[in-house]
C-alpha positions as YAML, in Angstrom:
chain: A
units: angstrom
residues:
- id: 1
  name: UNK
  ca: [30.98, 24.96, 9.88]
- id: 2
  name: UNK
  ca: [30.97, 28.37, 9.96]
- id: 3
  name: UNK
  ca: [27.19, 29.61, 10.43]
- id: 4
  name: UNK
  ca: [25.99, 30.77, 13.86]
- id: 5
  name: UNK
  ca: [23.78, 32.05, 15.77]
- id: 6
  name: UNK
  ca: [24.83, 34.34, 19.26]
- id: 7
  name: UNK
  ca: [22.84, 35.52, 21.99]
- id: 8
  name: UNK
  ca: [24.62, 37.99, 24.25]
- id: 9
  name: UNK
  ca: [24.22, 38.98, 27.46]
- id: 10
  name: UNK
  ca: [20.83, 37.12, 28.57]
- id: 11
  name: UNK
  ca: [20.17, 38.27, 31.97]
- id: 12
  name: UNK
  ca: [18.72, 35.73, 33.89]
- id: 13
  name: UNK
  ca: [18.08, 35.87, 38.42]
- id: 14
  name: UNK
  ca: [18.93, 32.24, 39.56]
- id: 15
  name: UNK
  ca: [20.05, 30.46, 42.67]
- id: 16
  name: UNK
  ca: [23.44, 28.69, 41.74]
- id: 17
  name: UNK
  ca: [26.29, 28.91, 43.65]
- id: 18
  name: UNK
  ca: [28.20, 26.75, 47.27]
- id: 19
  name: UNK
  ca: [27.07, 29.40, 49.70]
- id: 20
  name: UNK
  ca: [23.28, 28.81, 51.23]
- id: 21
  name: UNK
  ca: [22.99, 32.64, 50.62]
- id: 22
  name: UNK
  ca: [23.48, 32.45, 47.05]
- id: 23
  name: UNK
  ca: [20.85, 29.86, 46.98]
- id: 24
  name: UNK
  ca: [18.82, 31.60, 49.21]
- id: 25
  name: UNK
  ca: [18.94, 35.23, 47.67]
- id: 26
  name: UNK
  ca: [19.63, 34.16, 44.43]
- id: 27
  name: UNK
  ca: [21.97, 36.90, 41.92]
- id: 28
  name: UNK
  ca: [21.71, 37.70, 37.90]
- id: 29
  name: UNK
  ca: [24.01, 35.19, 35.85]
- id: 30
  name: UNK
  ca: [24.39, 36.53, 32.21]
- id: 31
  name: UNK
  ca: [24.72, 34.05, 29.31]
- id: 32
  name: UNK
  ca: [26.26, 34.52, 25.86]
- id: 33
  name: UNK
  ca: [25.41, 31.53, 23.47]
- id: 34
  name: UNK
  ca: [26.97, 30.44, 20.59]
- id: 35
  name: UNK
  ca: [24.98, 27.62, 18.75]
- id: 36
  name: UNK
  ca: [26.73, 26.28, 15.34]
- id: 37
  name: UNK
  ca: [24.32, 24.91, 12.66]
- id: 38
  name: UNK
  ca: [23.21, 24.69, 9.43]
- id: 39
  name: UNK
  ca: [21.78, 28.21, 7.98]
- id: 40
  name: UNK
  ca: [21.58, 27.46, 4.48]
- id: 41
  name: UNK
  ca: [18.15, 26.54, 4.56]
- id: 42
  name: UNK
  ca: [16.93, 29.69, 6.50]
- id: 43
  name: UNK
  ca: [18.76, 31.78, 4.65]
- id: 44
  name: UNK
  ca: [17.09, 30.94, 1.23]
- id: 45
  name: UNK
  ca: [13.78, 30.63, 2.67]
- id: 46
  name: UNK
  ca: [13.27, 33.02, 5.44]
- id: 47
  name: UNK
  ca: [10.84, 31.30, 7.37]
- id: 48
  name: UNK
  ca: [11.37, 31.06, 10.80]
- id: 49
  name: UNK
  ca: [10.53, 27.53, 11.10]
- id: 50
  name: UNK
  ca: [13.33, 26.63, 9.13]
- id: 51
  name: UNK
  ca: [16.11, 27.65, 12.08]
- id: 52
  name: UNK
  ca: [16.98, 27.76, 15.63]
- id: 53
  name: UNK
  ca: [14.63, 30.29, 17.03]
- id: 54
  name: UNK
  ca: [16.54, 32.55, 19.39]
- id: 55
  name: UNK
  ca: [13.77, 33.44, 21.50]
- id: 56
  name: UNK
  ca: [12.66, 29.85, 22.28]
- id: 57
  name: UNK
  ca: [16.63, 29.26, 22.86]
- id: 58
  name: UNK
  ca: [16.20, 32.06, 25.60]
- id: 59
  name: UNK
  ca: [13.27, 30.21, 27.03]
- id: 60
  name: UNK
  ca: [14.72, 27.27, 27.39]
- id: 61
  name: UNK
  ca: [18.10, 28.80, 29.58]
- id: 62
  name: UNK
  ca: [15.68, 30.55, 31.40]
- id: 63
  name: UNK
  ca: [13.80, 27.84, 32.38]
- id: 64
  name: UNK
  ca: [17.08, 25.27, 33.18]
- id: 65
  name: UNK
  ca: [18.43, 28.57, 35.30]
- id: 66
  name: UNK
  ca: [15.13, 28.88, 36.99]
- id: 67
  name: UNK
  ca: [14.24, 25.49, 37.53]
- id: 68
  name: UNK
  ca: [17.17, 23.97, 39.33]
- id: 69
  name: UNK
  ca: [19.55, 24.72, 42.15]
- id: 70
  name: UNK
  ca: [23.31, 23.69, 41.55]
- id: 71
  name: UNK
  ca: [26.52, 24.57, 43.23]
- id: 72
  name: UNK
  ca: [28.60, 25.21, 40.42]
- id: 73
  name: UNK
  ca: [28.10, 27.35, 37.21]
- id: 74
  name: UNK
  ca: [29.89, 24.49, 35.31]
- id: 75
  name: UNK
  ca: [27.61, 22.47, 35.95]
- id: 76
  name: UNK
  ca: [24.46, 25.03, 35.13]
- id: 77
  name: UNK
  ca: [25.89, 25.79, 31.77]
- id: 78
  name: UNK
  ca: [26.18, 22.06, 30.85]
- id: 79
  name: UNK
  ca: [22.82, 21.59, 31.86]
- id: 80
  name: UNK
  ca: [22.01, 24.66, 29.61]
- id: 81
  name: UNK
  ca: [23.78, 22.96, 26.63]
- id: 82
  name: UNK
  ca: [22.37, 19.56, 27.07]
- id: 83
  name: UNK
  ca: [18.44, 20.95, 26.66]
- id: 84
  name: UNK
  ca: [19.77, 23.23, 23.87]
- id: 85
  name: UNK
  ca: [20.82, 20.20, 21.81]
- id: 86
  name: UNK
  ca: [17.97, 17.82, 23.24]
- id: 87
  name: UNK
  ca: [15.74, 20.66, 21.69]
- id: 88
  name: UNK
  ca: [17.32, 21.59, 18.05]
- id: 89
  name: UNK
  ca: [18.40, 18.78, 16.01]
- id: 90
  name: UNK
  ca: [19.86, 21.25, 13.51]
- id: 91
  name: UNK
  ca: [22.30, 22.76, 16.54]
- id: 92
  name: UNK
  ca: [25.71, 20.65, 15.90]
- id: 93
  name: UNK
  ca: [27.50, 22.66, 19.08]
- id: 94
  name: UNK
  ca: [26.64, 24.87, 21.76]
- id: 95
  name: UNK
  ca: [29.26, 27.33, 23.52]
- id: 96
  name: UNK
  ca: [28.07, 28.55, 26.41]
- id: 97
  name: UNK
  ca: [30.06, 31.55, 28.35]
- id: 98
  name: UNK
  ca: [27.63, 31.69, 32.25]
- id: 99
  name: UNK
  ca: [29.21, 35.19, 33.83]
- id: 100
  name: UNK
  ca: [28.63, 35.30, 37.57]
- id: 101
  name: UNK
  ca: [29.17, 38.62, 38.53]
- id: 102
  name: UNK
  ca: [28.36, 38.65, 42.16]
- id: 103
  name: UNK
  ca: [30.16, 36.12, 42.88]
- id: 104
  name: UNK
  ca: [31.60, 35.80, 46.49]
- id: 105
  name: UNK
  ca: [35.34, 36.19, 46.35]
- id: 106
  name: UNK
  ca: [37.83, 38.13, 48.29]
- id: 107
  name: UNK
  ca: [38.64, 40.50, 45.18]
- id: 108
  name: UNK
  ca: [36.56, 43.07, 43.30]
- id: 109
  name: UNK
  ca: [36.20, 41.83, 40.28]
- id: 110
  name: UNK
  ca: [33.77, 42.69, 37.12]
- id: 111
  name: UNK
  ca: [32.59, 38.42, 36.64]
- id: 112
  name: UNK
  ca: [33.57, 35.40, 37.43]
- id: 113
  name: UNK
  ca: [32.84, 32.85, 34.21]
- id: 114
  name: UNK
  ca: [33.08, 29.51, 32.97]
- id: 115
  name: UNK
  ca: [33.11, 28.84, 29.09]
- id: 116
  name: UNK
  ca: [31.46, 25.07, 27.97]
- id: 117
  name: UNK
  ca: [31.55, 23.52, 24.56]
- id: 118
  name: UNK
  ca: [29.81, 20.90, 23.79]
- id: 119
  name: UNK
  ca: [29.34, 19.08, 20.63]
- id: 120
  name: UNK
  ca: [26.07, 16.72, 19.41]
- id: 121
  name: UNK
  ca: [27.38, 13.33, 20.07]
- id: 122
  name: UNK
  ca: [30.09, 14.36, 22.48]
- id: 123
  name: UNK
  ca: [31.02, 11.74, 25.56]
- id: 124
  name: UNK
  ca: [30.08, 13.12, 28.45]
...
């Protein structure tokens, strides 16, 4: 399938990471999503209820980012992928790159990043 929809660069200020600082302070994460799914429909009809509402997509990182405390941004952007498909029936994958920017490393770099893919139906 080739329709998508991308959201880039959704700032978000969280509390992920080993360190009891980073869970303490908290940092920004940025998100870029990539959901795959059938357009067709939206395309002929343009109504809004007929597609993955980016906005609502937004809320719903936000709140998974928000709402919990993990260690590792792997396992923040699965969580992030698993309410995005628990949400849309129409989404049939969801690529989510989570950018860490601050994250505490010996190096100055611009981001650290993980990239997960996940597919509706995928073993887990």
């Amino acid at each position: 399938m080739s329709d998508c929809i991308i959201i880039k660069g959704l700032k978000i200020y969280a509390h992920h990471g080993v360190l009891a600082e980073e869970k303490s302070k908290g940092q920004y994460f940025y998100l870029d999503i990539t959901l795959n799914a059938d357009l067709s429909l939206p395309c002929l009809s343009d109504n809004v209820e007929h597609t993955v509402n980016y906005d609502e997509v937004c809320r719903i990182a936000q709140q998974v980012m928000t709402e919990n405390t993990y260690d590792l941004i792997e396992r923040a952007a699965q969580a992030v992928c698993d309410a995005i498909l628990n949400r849309f029936a129409q989404v049939s994958e969801v690529e989510i790159t989570l950018k860490k920017p601050d994250a505490p490393v010996c190096c100055d770099i611009e981001y650290a990043a993980v990239r997960v893919c996940r597919a509706r139906g995928q073993v887990r």
